[in-house]
BAFI-421955 format. One record per residue (C-alpha): y, x, z; residue number from 1. Coordinates in steps of 0.02 Angstrom, whole numbers, padded with zeros to 5 digits. Example, Ala and Ser with C-alpha at 12.3 -4.5 7.8 and 13.67 -1.06 7.14 Angstrom:
<sites>
       y       x       z  resi
  -00225   00615   00390     1
  -00053   00684   00357     2
</sites>
This chain:
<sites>
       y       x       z  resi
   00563  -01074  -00766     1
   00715  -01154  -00667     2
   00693  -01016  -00531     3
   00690  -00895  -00662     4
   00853  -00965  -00730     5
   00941  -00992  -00550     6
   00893  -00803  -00537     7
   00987  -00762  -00668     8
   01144  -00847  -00643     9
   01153  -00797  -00459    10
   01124  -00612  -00523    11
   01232  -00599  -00671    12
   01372  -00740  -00653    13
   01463  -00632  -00531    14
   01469  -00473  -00627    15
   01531  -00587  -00777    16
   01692  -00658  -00657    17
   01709  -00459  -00629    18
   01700  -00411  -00814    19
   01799  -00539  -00841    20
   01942  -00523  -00741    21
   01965  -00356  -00793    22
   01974  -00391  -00948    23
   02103  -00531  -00938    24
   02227  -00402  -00831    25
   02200  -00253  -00957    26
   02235  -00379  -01105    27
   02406  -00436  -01003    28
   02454  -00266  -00991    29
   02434  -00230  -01167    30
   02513  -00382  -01242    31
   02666  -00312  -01131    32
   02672  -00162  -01185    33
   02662  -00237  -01377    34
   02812  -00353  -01347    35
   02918  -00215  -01291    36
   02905  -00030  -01358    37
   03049   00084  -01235    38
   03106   00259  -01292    39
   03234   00341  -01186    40
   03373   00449  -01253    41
   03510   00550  -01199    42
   03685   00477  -01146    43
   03762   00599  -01308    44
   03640   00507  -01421    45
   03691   00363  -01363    46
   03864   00397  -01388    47
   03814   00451  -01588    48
   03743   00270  -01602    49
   03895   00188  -01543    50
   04023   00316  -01653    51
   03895   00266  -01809    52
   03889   00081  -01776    53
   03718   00060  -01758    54
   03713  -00019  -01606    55
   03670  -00218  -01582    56
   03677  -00235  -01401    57
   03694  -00172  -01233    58
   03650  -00211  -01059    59
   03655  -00131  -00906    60
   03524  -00170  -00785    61
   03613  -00137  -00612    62
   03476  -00148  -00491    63
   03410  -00008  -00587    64
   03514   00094  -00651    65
   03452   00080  -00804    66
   03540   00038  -00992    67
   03444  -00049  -01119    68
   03509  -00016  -01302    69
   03459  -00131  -01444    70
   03497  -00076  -01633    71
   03525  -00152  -01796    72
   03389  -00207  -01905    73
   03482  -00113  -02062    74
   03510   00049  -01928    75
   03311   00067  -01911    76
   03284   00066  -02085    77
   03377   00227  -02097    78
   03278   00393  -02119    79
   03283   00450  -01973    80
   03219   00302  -01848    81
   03082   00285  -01998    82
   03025   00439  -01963    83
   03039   00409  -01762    84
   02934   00264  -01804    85
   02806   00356  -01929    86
   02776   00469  -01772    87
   02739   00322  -01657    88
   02629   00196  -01779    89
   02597   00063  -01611    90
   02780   00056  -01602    91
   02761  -00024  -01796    92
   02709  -00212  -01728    93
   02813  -00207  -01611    94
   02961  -00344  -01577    95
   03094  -00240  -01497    96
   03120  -00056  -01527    97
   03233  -00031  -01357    98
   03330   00131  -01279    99
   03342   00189  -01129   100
   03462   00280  -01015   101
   03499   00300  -00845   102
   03664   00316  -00774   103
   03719   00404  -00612   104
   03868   00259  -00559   105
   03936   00096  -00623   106
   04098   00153  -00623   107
   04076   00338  -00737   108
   03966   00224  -00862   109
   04111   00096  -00883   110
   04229   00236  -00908   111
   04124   00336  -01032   112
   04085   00166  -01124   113
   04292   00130  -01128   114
   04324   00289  -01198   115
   04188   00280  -01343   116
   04241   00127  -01395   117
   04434   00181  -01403   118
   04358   00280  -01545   119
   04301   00134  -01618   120
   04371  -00016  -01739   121
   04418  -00150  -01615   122
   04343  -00274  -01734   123
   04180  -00168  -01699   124
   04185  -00158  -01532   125
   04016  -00266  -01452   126
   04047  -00225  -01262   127
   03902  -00218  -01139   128
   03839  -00362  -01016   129
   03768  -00336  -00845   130
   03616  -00407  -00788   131
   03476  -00403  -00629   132
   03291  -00397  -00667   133
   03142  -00391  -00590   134
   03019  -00253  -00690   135
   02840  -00366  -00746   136
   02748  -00210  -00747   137
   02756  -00179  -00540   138
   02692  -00391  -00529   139
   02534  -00374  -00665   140
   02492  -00193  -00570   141
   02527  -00277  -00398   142
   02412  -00422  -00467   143
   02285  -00301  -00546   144
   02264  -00207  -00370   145
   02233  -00381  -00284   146
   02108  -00436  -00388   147
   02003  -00306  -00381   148
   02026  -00317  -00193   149
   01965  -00496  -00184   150
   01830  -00466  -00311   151
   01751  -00308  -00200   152
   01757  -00429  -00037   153
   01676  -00573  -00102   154
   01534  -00514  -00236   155
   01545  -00327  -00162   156
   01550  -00337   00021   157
   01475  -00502   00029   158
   01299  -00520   00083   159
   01167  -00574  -00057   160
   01318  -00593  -00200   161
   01170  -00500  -00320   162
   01285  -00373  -00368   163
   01187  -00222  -00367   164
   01215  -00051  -00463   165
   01286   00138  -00431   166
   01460   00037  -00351   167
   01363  -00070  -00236   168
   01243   00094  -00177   169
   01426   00180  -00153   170
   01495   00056  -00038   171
   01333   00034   00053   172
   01272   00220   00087   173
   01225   00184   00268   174
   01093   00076   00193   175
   00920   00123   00208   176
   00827   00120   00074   177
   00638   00133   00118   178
   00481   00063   00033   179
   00418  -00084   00137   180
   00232  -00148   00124   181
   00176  -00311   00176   182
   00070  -00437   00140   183
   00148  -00483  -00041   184
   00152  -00285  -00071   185
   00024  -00195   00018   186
  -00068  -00028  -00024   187
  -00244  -00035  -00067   188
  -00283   00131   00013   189
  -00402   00114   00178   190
  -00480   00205   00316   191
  -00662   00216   00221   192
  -00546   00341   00071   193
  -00493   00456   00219   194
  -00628   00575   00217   195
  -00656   00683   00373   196
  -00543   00694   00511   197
  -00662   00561   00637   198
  -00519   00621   00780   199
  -00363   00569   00706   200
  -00432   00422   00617   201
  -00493   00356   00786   202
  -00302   00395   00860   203
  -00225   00302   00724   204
  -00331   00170   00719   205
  -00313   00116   00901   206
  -00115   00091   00842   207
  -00158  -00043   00729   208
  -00294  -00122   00831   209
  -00178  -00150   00958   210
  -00077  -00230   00820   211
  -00207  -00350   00748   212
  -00285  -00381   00942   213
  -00169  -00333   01093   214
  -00239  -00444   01206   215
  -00379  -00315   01228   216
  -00263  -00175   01294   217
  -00157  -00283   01387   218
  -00274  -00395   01474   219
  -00312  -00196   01558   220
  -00123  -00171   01598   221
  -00107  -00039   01451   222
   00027  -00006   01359   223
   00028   00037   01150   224
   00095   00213   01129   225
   00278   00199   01046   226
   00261   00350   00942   227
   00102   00427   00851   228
   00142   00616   00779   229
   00024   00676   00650   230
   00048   00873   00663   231
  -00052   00991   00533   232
  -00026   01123   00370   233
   00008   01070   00210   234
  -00135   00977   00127   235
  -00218   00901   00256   236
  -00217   00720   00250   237
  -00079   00661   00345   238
   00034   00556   00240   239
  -00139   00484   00168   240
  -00194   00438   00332   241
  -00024   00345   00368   242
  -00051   00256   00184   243
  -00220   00202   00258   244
  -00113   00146   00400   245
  -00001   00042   00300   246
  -00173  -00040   00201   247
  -00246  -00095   00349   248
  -00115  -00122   00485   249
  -00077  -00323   00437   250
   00101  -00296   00496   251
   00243  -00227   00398   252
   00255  -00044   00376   253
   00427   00047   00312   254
   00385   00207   00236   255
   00519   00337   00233   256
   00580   00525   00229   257
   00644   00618   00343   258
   00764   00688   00215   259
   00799   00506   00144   260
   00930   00499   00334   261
   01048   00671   00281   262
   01178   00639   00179   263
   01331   00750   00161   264
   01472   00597   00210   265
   01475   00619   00412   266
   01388   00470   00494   267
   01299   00412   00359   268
   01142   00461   00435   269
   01165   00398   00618   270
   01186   00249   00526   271
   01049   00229   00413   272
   00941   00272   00571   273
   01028   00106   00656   274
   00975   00015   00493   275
   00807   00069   00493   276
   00786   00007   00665   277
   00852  -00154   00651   278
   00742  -00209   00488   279
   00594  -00153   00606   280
   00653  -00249   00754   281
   00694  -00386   00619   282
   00497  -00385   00555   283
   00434  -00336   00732   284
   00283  -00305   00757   285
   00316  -00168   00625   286
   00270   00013   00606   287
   00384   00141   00548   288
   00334   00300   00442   289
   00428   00455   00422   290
   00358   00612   00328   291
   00419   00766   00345   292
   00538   00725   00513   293
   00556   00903   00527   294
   00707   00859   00410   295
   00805   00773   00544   296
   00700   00819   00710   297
   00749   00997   00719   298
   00803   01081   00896   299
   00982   01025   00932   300
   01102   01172   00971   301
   00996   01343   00892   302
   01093   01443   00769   303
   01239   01337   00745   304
   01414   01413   00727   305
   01525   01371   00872   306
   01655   01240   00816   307
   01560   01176   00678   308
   01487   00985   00653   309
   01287   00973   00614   310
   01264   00791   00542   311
   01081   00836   00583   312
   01115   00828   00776   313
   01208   00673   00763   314
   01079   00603   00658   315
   00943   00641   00781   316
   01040   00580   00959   317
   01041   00398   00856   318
   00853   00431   00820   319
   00796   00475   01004   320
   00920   00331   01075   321
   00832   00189   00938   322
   00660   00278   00992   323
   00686   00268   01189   324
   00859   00209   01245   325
   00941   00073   01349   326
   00866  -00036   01235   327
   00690  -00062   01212   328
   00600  -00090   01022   329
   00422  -00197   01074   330
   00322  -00212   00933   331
   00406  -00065   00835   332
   00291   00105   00824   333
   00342   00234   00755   334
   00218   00358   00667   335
   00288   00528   00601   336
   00217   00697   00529   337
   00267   00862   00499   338
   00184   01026   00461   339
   00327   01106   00576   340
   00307   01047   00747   341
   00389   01210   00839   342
   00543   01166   00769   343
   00564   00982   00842   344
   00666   00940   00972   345
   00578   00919   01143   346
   00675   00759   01165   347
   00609   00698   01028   348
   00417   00764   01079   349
   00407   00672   01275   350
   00313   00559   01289   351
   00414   00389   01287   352
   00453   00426   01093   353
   00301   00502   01025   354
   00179   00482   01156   355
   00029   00549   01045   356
   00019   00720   00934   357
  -00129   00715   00830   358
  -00175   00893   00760   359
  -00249   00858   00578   360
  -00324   01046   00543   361
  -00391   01104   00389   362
  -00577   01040   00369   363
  -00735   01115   00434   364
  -00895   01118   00344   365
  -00948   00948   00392   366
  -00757   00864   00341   367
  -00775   00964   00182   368
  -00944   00908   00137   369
  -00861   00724   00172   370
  -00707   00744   00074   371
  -00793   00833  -00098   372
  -00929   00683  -00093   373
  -00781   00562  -00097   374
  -00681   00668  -00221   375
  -00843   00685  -00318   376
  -00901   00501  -00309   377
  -00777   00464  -00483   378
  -00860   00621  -00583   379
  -01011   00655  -00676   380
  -01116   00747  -00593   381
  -01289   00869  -00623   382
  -01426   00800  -00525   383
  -01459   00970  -00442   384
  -01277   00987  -00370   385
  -01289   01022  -00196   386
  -01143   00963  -00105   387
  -01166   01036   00058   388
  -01163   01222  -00032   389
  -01014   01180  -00095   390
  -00902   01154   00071   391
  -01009   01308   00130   392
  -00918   01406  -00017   393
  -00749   01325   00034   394
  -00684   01381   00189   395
  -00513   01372   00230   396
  -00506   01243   00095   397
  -00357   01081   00144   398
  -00423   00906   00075   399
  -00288   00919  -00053   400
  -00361   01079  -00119   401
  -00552   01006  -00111   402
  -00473   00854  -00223   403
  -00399   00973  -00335   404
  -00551   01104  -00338   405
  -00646   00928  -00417   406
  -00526   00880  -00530   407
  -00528   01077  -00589   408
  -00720   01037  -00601   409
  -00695   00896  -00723   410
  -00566   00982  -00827   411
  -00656   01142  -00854   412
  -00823   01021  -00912   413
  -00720   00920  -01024   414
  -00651   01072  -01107   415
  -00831   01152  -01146   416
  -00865   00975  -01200   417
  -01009   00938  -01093   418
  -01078   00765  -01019   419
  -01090   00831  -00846   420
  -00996   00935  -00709   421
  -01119   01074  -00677   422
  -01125   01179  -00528   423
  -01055   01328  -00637   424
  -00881   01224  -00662   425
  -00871   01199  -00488   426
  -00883   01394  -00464   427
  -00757   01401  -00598   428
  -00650   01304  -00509   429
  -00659   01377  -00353   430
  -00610   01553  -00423   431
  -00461   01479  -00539   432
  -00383   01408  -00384   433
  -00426   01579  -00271   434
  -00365   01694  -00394   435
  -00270   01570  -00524   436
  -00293   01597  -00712   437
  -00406   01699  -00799   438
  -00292   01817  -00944   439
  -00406   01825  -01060   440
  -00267   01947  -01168   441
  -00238   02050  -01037   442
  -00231   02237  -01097   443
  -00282   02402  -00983   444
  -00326   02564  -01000   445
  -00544   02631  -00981   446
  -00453   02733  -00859   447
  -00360   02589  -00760   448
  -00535   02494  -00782   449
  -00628   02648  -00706   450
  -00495   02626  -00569   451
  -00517   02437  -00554   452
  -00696   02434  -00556   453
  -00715   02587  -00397   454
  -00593   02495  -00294   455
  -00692   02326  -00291   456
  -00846   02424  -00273   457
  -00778   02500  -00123   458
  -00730   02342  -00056   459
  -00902   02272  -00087   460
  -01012   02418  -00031   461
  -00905   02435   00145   462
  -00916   02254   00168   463
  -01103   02240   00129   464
  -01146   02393   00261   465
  -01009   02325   00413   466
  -01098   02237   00525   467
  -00966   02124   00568   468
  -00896   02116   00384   469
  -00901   01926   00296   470
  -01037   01925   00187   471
  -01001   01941   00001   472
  -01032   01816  -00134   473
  -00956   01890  -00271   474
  -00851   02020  -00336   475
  -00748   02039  -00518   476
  -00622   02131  -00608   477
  -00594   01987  -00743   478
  -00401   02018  -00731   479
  -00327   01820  -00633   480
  -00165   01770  -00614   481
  -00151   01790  -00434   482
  -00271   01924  -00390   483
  -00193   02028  -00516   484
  -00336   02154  -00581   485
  -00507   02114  -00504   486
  -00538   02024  -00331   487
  -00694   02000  -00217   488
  -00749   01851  -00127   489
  -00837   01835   00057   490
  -00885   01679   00132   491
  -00820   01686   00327   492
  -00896   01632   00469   493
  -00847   01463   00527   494
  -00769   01520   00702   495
  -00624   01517   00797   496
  -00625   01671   00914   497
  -00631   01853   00847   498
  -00694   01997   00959   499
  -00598   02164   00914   500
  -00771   02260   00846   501
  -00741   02122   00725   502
  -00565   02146   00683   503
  -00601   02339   00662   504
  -00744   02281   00524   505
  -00611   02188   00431   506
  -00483   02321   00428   507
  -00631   02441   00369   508
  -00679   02328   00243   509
  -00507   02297   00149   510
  -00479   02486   00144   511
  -00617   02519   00047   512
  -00560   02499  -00100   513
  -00432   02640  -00078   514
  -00537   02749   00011   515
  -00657   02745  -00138   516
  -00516   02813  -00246   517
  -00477   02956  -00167   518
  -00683   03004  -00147   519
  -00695   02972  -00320   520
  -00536   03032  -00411   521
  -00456   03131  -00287   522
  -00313   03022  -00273   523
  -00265   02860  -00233   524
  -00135   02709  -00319   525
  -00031   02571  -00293   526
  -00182   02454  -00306   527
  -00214   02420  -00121   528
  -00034   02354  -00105   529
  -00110   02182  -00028   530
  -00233   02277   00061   531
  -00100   02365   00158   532
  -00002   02235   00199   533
  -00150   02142   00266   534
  -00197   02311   00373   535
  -00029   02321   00436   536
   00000   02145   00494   537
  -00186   02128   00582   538
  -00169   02295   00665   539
   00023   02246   00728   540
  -00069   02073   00786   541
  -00222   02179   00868   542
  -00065   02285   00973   543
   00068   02169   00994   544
  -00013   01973   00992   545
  -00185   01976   01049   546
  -00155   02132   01184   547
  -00308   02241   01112   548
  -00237   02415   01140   549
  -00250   02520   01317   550
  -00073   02592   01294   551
   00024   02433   01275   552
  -00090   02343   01380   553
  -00119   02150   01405   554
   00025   02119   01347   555
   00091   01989   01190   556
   00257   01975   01126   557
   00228   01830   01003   558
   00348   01702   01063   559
   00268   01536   00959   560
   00455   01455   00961   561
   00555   01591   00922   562
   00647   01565   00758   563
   00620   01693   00626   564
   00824   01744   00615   565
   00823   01805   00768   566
   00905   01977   00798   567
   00824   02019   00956   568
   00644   02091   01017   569
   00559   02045   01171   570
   00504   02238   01190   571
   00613   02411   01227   572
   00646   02545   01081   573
   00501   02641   01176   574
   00374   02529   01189   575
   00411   02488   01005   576
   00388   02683   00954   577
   00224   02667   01066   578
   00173   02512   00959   579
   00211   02602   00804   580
   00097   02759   00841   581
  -00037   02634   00904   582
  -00048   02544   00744   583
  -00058   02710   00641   584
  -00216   02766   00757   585
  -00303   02598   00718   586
  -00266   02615   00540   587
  -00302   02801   00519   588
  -00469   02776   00637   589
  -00520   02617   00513   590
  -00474   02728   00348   591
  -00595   02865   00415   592
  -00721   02751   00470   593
  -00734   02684   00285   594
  -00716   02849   00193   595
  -00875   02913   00284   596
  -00964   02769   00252   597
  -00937   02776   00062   598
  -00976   02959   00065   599
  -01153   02918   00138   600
  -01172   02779   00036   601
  -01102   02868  -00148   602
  -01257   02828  -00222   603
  -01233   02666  -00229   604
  -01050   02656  -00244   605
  -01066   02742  -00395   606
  -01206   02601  -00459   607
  -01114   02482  -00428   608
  -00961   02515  -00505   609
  -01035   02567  -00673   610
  -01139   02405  -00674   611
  -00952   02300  -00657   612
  -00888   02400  -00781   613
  -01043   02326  -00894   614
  -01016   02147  -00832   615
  -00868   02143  -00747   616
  -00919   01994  -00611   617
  -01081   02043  -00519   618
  -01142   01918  -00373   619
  -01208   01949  -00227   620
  -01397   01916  -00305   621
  -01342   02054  -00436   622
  -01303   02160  -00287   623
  -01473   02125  -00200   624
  -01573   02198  -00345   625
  -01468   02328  -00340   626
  -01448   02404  -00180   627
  -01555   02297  -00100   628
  -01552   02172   00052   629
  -01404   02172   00163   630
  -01492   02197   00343   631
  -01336   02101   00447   632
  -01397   01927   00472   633
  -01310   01803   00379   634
  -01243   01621   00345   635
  -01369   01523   00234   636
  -01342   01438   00080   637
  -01239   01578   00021   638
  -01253   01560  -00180   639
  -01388   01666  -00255   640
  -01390   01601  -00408   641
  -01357   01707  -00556   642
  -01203   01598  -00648   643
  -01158   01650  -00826   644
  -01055   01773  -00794   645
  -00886   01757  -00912   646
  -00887   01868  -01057   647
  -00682   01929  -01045   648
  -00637   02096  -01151   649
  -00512   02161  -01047   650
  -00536   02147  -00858   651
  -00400   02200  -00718   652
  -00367   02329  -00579   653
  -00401   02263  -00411   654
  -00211   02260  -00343   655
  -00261   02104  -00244   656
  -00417   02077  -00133   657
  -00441   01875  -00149   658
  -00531   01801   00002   659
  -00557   01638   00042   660
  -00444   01569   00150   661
  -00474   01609   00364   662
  -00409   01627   00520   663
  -00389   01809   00490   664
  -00267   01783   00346   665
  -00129   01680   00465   666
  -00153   01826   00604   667
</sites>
């Protein structure tokens, strides 16, 4: 209780004094100006005054140049200072009512004043007095200044005075302020939540054994790596791995962002860098966190207007220098991550500063079967769920979309109001965050459903026949958010290198769609617009990236740290009209390719459209009985199982072909 109360008073006495004094000088100032109300006049209304015998006093005050006029009690009961006064109602309470003139010289003002009171009865005459005075308001606003001076130096400026607030976070902007967790505030999350990622755990890990035991890497003459850069896409686990970092280092750890260092007064980044540093070196040995460094890290000296300041760069050179200068920071490690490591600075990527870059990709089967049983372990779950199917279904998935494909899981079951998550809401789940949210009130046309329901068969039918083609696990025209009017769904191969009989397949494949609309209605529509842009930019990667065209040759022109403003291109105006016609053969050769194949096959394009027009989702067991057995080999597990299919009145045109995520998609 008497801490508590010693708390207090070294928190809040000191913004009293402040309150306080600023009170006392604003009530000084008004009691002033409540003594003495001032009106200045003209020198001709002065001289009425003085003609009408109003006048009490005069005085001139020489140092300023100034004449003070005082008037008779029975003159300011007159009409017309009444009504002076009605218009001013502080002036009311006042104790003087004074006027003021200023003069240009002693010596005119003393003749003026003799020759207004020749006009008057000498009897009358009241003369003026000279005096010298010093003006109180200039001492109380001289005083006012100072004491706000001295109160800003000692409970502003002063280290630990408690005052704390939007004026203390103004005068101390090149403070840091970062989340620090130690041993009275650590995080609870560990290495056994991080699911997957056995590489980059083991990386990271070594950091803070090193912490807890370094005796076992020096007694070999090693040396802890200074800097630990955790480089992947969005979604993959790396600011969770760093909080696992922070639960189980033992040492401090100051968690930051790299955007918590720009700030738009110049220095005040350079500086907060400096302060970071020094609370490390203070609570050494320490690690230091920054997400997102990308922020602050970016190449020094690309596309920056000659003449013109970047805080960034300045912000960065005190970075690199704290990291690896003159001075050395034992004990201080420094782990970072980004999902943007082209555009760091290569200073800040030697080793020296970040001697370690840890590439966190997106899971493979095994990581995802991991990361869906720990995302799984909090639900309710059918016996018969088969987790392993699952991460077969979800390729391309990041951990963050895995967590949110289970929470999906557990909404969707909680809104039919069952007792488990069944193996249909995790298929439900899977397609809402694929192809976003079923509309339910969408209208079309039979005639854009006709439409809808050809295209996807098209897609399906070429991609069941291709050789090379993923194989399909389901295809729909229940309109979706972000597959527009119907989708289909293929489960990819998990592999990393792509022959170019393989690529062909896939450009086959997504123009079936529109090839079946021109076989079938004898023209074609704006519903392959994202099949076309996927054509274009794998046929541009076949010619120009991965050198898979005899014209252009081995040749690629992909330049991984080029910016994307650039104005220039790394090929001539006729190798670029070569490139173009190049692209159009592939295309054309893949659109032909597909049309022929749909002709042979009508039979069952037709079948298969009419059935999704029935039922709108058909799976790939659906498409078994009715075309039979796809002869390609293909990836077990795929799901065979007939789901309830979802009973929507108004399906969608397939404007978007919805794949899972792959390799293919980034090409």
């Amino acid at each position: 209780m008497k801490q508590r109360e010693k708390k207090f008073v070294q928190h809040n006495v000191p913004q009293s004094i402040f309150i306080l004094a600023i009170l006392a000088i604003l009530a000084l100032l008004f009691y002033y100006n409540k003594e003495k109300s001032v009106m200045s006049i003209s020198e001709k209304r002065f001289e009425e005054m003085m003609l009408n015998q109003e006048v009490k006093s005069v005085t001139l005050i020489t140092n300023q140049y100034l004449v003070e006029v005082v008037l008779k009690e029975d003159a300011l009961r007159k009409p017309r200072y009444q009504q002076e006064l009605a218009g001013r109602p502080a002036w009311k309470n006042s104790k003087r009512l004074i006027y003021t003139f200023r003069i240009p010289n002693f010596d005119i003002f003393d003749k003026k004043f003799g020759a207004i009171e020749a006009k008057i009865d000498p009897e009358a005459r009241i003369g003026y007095s000279c005096q010298e005075r010093s003006e109180p308001t200039s001492f109380i606003n001289w005083s006012f200044l100072l004491t706000l001076f001295v109160i800003y130096w000692f409970f502003i400026r002063k280290p630990g005075s408690g005052m704390t607030g939007p004026g203390t976070q103004l005068f101390n902007m090149n403070t840091l302020k970062a989340t620090i967790f130690d041993k009275n505030n650590q995080l609870k999350v560990t290495f056994q939540d991080v699911a997957g990622m056995k590489e980059a755990k083991e990386e990271v890990k070594e950091v803070v054994d090193f912490l807890k035991t370094p005796d076992k890497f020096t007694l070999l003459g090693g040396k802890i790596p200074k800097g630990v850069l955790l480089v992947g896409p969005p979604g993959t686990g790396k600011t969770l791995l760093a909080k696992a970092v922070a639960g189980e280092a033992g040492v401090p750890v100051i968690c930051l962002s790299g955007s918590d260092f720009v700030e738009m007064f110049v220095g005040i980044g350079a500086a907060r860098v400096r302060d970071l540093f020094k609370k490390a070196k203070e609570k050494a040995p320490c690690i230091i966190f920054i997400d997102e460094i990308d922020a602050v890290g970016r190449t020094r000296g690309k596309a920056n207007m000659p003449g013109v300041n970047d805080e960034r760069e300045n912000t960065l050179n005190s970075l690199l220098v704290e990291m690896d200068g003159v001075s050395t920071n034992s004990g201080v490690i420094v782990i970072a991550a980004t999902n943007r490591p082209e555009v760091l600075d290569p200073a800040l990527l030697r080793p020296g500063r970040f001697d370690r870059q840890v590439s966190i990709e997106n899971p493979d089967i095994l990581d995802r079967e991991a990361i869906i049983r720990c995302h799984s372990k909090r639900l309710k779950l059918e016996r018969h769920i088969r987790i392993k199917q699952l991460a077969e279904q979800t390729p391309g998935f990041s951990g963050a979309d895995l967590s949110n494909m289970c929470n999906e899981a557990a909404l969707i079951a909680a809104r039919k109001s069952r007792k488990f998550v069944t193996i249909t809401d995790f298929h439900a789940a899977i397609d809402r965050i694929i192809g976003g949210l079923e509309k339910k009130n969408k209208l079309i046309s039979p005639e854009e459903k006709k439409i809808v329901a050809y295209h996807e068969a098209g897609h399906a039918i070429a991609g069941w026949f291709l050789e090379h083609a993923h194989p399909l696990v389901k295809v729909s025209i229940v309109p979706r958010g972000i597959a527009a009017l119907g989708y289909a769904q293929y489960l990819p191969k998990e592999q990393f290198i792509y022959q170019e009989d393989q690529l062909l397949d896939e450009l086959a494949m997504a123009l079936g769609g529109r090839a079946a609309e021109e076989l079938i209605f004898g023209k074609i529509s704006t519903g392959a617009v994202n099949d076309l842009e996927r054509t274009s930019k794998l046929a541009y990667s076949m010619v120009t990236v991965y050198g898979m065209n005899p014209k252009v040759g081995h040749l690629s022109f992909q330049n991984s740290k080029q910016l994307d403003y650039t104005f220039t291109k790394p090929y001539s105006e006729k190798t670029a009209y070569t490139i173009d016609e190049e692209v159009k053969v592939i295309v054309d050769s893949a659109y032909e390719r597909v049309k022929t194949l749909l002709k042979e096959k009508m039979d069952q394009l037709t079948l298969l459209a009419e059935a999704l027009l029935v039922r709108e989702t058909i799976f790939k067991s659906d498409l078994e009985r009715l075309i039979g057995k796809r002869f390609v080999k293909e990836v077990k597990n795929i799901p065979t199982e007939d789901t309830p299919t979802p009973q929507v009145s108004r399906p969608e045109s397939d404007d978007d072909q919805a794949m899972f995520p792959n390799e293919l998609e980034q090409v």
